[in-house]
C-alpha positions, 0 to 999 in steps of 0.5 A: 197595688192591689188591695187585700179584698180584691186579691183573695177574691182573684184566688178564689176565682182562680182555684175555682176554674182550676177546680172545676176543670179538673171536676168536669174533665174527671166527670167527662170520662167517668160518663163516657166509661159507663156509657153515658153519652154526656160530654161537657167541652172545657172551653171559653164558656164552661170556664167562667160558669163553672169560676163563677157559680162552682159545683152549681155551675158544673150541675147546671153545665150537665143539665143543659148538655143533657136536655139541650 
């Protein structure tokens, strides 16, 4: 059985990713509606960053697209 800590923390990472998806997605087509040529993938990479780090991690994500 999976102790009570442990499952609030899976949900918390959960509803992060999905979160964070739908930020970044939102995000992503607002830009390319104004004309703002960044675009972030939702992919195996930005998932886990934006799960782990939140809003910060979809900051950073639009940081290194538009520097790298």
């Amino acid at each position: 059985m999976i102790p009570e800590k442990m499952s609030e923390w899976i949900i918390t990472i959960l509803l992060r990713a999905v979160l964070g998806i739908l930020c970044i997605h939102f995000l992503n087509v607002g830009l390319i509606k104004y004309g703002y040529p960044t675009y972030i993938g939702i992919n195996v990479y930005s998932i886990p960053i934006v799960s782990i780090l939140g809003i910060p991690g979809i900051g950073l994500l639009y940081i290194l697209a538009i520097f790298w």
